[in-house]
C-alpha positions in Angstrom: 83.8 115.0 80.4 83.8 114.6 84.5 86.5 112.2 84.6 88.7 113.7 82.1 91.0 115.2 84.4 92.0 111.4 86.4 92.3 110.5 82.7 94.4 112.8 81.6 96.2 112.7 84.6 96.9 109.0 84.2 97.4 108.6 80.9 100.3 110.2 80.3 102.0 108.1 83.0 103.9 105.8 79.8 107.5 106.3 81.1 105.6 105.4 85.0 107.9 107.4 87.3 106.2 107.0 90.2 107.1 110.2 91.7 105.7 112.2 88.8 102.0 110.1 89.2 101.8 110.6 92.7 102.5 114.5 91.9 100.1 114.6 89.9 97.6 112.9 91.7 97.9 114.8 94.6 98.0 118.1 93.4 95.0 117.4 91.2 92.6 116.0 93.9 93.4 116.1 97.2 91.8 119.3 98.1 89.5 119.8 95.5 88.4 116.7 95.0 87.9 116.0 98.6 85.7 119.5 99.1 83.8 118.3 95.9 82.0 115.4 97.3 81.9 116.0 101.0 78.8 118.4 101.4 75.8 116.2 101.5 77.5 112.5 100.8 76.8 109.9 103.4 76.0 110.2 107.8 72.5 111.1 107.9 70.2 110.8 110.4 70.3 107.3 111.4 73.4 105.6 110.9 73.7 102.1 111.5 75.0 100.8 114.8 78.2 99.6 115.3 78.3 96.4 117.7 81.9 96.7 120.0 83.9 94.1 119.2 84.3 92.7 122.6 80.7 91.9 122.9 80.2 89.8 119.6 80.5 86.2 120.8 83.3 84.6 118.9 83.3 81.5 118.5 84.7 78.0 116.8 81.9 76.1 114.6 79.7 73.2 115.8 80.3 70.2 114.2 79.7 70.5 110.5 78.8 68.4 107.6 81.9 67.8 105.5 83.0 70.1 102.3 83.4 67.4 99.7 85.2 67.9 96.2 81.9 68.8 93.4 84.5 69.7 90.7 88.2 70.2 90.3 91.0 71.4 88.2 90.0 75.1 88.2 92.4 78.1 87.4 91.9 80.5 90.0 87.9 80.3 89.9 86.7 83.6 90.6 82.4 83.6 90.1 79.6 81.2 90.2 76.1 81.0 89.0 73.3 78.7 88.1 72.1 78.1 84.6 68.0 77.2 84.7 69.4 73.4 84.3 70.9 73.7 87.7 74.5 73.8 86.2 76.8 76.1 86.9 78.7 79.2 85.5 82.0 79.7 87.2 84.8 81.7 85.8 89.1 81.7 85.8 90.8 84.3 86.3 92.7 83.1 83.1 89.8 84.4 80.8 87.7 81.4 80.6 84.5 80.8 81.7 83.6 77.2 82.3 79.7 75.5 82.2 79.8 72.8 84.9 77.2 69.9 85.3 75.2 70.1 88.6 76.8 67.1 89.6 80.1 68.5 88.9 81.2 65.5 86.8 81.0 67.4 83.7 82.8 70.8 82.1 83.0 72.4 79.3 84.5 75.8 78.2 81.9 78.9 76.8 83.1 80.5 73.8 83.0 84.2 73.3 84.7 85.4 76.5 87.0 88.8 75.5 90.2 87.0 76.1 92.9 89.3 74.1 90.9 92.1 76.3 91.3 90.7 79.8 94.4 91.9 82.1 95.3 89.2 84.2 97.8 90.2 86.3 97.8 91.1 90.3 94.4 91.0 91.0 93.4 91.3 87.2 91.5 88.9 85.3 87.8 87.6 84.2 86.1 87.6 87.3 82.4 87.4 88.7 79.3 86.2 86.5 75.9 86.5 86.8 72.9 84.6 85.4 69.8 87.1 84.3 66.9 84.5 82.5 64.4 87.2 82.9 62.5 87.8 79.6 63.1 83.9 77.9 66.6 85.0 76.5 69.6 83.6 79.3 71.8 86.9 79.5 75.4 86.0 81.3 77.2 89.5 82.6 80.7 89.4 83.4 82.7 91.5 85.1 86.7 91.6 84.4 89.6 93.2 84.2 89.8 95.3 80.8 92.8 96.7 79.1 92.8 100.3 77.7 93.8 101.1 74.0 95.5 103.7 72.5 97.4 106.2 74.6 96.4 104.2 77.9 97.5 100.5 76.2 99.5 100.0 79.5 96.5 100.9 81.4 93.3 98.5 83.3 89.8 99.3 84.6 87.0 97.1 85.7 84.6 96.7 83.1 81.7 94.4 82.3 79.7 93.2 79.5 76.7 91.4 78.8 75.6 88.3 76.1 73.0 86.1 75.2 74.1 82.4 76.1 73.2 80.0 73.5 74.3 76.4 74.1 78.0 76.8 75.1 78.7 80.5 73.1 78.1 83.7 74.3 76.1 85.9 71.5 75.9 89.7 70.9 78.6 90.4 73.1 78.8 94.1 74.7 80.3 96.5 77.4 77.4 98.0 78.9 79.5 99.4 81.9 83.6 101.1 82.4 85.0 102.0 85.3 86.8 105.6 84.7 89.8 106.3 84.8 91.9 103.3 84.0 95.2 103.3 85.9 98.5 102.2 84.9 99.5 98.8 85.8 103.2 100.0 86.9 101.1 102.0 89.6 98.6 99.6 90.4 97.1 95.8 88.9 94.7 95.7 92.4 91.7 96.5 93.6 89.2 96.0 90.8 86.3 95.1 93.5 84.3 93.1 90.9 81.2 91.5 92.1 77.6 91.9 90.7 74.9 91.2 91.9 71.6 91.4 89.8 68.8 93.6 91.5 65.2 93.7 91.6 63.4 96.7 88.8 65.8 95.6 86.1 69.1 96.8 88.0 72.5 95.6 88.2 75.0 96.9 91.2 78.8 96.3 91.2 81.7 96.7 93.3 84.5 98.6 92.6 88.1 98.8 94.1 90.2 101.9 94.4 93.1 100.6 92.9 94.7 100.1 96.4 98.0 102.2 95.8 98.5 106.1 97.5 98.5 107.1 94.1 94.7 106.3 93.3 92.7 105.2 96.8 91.6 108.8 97.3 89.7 108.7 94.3 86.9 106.5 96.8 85.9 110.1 97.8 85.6 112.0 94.4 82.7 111.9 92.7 83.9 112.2 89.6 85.7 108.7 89.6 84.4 105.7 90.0 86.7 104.0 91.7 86.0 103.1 95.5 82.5 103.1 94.7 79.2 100.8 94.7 77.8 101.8 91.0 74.2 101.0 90.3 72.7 100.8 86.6 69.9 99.4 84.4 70.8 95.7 83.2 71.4 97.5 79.8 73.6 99.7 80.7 71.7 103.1 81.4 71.8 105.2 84.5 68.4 104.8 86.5 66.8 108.1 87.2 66.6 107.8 90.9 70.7 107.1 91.4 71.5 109.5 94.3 74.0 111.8 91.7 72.0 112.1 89.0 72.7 116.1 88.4 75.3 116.3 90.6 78.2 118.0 88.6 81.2 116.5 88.0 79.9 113.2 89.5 79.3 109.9 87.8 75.7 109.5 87.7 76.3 105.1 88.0 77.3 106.1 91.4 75.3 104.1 94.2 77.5 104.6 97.2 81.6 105.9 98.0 84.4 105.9 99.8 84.8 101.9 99.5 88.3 100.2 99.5 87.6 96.7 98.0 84.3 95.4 98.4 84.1 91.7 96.6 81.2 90.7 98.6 77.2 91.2 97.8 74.4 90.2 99.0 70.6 90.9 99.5 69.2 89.9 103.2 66.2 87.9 102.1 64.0 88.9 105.1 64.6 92.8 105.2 66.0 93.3 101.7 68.7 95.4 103.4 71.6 95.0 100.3 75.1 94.0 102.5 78.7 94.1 101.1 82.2 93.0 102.3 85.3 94.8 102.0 88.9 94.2 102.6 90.6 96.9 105.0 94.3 97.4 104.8 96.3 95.2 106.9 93.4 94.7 109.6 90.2 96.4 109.6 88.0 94.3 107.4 84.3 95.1 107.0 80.8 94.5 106.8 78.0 97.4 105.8 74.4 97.9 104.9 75.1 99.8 101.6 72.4 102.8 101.1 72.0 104.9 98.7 74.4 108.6 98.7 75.9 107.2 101.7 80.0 107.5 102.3 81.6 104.9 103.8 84.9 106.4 104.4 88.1 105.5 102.9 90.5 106.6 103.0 89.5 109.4 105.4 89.1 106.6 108.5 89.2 103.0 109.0 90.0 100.3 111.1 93.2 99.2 109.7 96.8 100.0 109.0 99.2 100.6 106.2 100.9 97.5 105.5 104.3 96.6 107.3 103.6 98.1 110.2 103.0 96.9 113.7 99.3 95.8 113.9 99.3 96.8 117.7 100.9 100.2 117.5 99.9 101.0 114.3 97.9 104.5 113.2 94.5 103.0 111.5 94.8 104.8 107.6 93.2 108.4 107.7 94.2 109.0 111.6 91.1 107.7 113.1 88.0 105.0 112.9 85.5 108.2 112.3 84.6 111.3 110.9 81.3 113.1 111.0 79.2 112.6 107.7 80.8 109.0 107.3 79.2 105.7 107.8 80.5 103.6 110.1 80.6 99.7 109.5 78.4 97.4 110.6 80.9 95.0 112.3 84.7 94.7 111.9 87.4 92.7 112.7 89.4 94.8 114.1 93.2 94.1 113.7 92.7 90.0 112.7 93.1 89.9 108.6 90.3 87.7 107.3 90.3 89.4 103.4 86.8 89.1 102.8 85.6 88.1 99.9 81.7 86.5 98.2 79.2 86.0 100.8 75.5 85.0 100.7 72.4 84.4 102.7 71.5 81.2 103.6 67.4 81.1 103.2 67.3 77.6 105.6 66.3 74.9 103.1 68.8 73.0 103.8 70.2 74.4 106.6 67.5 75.4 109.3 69.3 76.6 112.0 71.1 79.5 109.3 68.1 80.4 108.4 68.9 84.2 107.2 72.4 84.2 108.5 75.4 85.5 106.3 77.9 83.4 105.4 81.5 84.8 103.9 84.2 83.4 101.9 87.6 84.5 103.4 91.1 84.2 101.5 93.3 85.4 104.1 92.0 83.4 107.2 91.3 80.3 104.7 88.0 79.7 106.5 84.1 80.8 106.2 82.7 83.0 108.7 79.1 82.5 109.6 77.3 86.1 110.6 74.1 86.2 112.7 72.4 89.2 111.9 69.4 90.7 114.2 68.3 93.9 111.7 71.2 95.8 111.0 73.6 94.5 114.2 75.7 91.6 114.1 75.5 89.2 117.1 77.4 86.6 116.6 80.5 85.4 114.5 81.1 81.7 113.7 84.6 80.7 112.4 84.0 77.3 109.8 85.9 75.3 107.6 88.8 76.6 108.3 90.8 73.3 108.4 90.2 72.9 104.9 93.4 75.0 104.3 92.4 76.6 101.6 91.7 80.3 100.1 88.2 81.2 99.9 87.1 83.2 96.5 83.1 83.1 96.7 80.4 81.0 98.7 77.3 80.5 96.9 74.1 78.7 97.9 72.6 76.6 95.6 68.8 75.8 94.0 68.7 72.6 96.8 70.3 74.7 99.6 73.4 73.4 99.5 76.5 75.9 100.0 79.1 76.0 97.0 82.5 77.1 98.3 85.1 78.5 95.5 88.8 77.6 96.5 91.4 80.1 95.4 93.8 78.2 93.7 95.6 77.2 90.7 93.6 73.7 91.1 90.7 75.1 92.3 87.7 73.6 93.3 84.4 73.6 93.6 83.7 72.4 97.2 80.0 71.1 98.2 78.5 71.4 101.7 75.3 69.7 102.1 73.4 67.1 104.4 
């Protein structure tokens, strides 16, 4: 098997000395693993332009309609999507995944969720949902954080699984997708990445971290791990022929794109059907890029942030420098000002006119929305919004009447309505 070395490496990790993993870890991958993947991954021979940051205007928002309360009382709501009634999907961290009213007065909990299977710890937990009603059946994925068995009990992974949705229980419930290897959760419970994002031809892409400690993140650049990557597959679970390493040996063939830190951000530009992701840098360096096929997008080998505790003015950016030939740089960045982005989506202009096509992210560690206006593939503007709302941002999500849904990131989280 590709990945049985990370496993095997990993597994054994019961007694967790730190020391030993990182060994391991090290030894098994860092020069190998690096040379592995680096021929042929990523550059090419247009790579997107990179704005400077000094010449995006930055600026506060206009004045804004008011985000009012839809629905409260949430456990650290995580997803949202629409059911063909117009009501909503959303899911807590917790396990449970929640069917609210359009109007938000009403809830009521799905059955069926795999609750004994979720970790739920750090960054753990059941997470993003999506809503596929192609076909006359209503399929709900879910993505979440699973628990290994056996010998790796102690260890996590993203995973997700797909059911039919009949009234309020989930039916023919099964894992059509694992993210290898699991890791120990006395090395890491970060970083699961997490959202989906259903595709035209039948396909379903998802986000995955790279487990965020020293131990794991250079995994983004091996091929034979998924972690750090954007994985692509059928909506049942089978690798599409045209994936970018199918053949490739020792590489996952569910591999889109690599060298991803966190991404927990997806969308589809409805203009130019460019596909755009989010991704949290380390302690600065937060990003936005056109994801495309085989490309690398760098991390650990560069970025635009720094380890964690150190001075953000002084500090060495993680990997030495913000590029490398053969790696994509991002679109736009925020240089050293921590916004932790999160869900995002493009506003089509139904409600909202003058956003017509612009990109609007949830942010957890600036508590705000940003507000992207995108000409092709550059960034010229950046809109700071909501920001005195005080409150974590988990997902924004437009919805059938062009409204924007905001997800609050909070142990009485809420669902927040914006809307003329």
């Amino acid at each position: 098997m590709p990945t049985q070395l990370h496993t095997d490496l990993l597994s054994n990790a019961a007694g967790c000395s730190r020391r030993k993993v990182l060994h391991r870890l090290a030894g098994a991958g860092s020069a190998a693993g690096l040379a592995a993947v680096l021929p042929g991954c990523g550059g090419g021979d247009s790579p997107v332009p990179m704005e400077r940051a000094q010449e995006l205007v930055e600026a506060q928002a206009e004045p804004l309609p008011a985000a009012r309360t839809l629905h409260s009382g949430l456990d650290y709501p995580w997803g949202l999507d629409f059911l063909p009634d117009k009501s909503m999907l959303v899911t807590e961290r917790v396990g449970r995944l929640r069917r609210v009213s359009a109007d938000g007065i009403r809830s009521s909990t799905v059955s069926g969720t795999p609750t004994a299977r979720i970790q739920n710890a750090g960054h753990g937990g059941l997470l993003d949902v999506a809503v596929d009603t192609e076909g006359g059946d209503i399929w709900v994925y879910l993505s979440y954080a699973e628990w290994g068995t056996g010998d790796q009990r102690n260890h996590a992974g993203t995973a997700v699984a797909r059911a039919r949705l009949v009234g309020n229980d989930l039916r023919d419930f099964a894992v059509i997708f694992r993210a290898l290897p699991k890791y120990p959760l006395c090395i890491s419970k970060y970083h699961y990445g997490s959202r989906l994002l259903l595709a035209d031809g039948n396909k379903l892409f998802i986000t995955l971290g790279e487990g965020r400690s020293e131990a794991l993140r250079g995994q983004a650049q091996w091929l034979r791990s998924h972690l750090g990557k954007i994985v692509r597959i059928n909506r049942d679970g089978s690798v599409p022929n045209d994936n970018p390493f199918i053949g490739r040996e020792n590489a996952q063939p569910e591999s889109w794109t690599l060298g991803h830190r966190n991404p927990q951000g997806l969308a589809v530009h409805p203009a130019s059907g460019d596909l755009w992701s989010s991704e949290h840098g380390p302690q600065g360096g937060d990003e936005l890029n056109v994801i495309e096929q085989g490309r690398n997008y760098g991390w650990p080998r560069i970025s635009h942030g720094c380890e964690y505790g150190t001075p953000v003015d002084t500090c060495t950016v993680v990997g030495g420098s913000t590029s490398a030939p053969g790696l994509d740089q991002p679109v736009t960045h925020w240089g050293r000002v921590r916004i932790a982005p999160s869900g995002m989506t493009f506003c089509d202009g139904r409600m909202f006119s003058e956003w017509r096509n612009h990109l609007i992210l949830a942010c957890l560690g600036g508590k705000e929305l940003w507000r992207v206006v995108i000409n092709g593939r550059r960034v010229a503007s950046r809109t700071r919004m909501y920001a005195a709302t005080g409150e974590r941002f988990r997902h924004v999500r437009q919805a059938p009447d062009g409204a924007l849904l905001l997800l609050s990131d909070e142990n009485n989280g809420r669902i927040l309505r914006v809307a003329r």
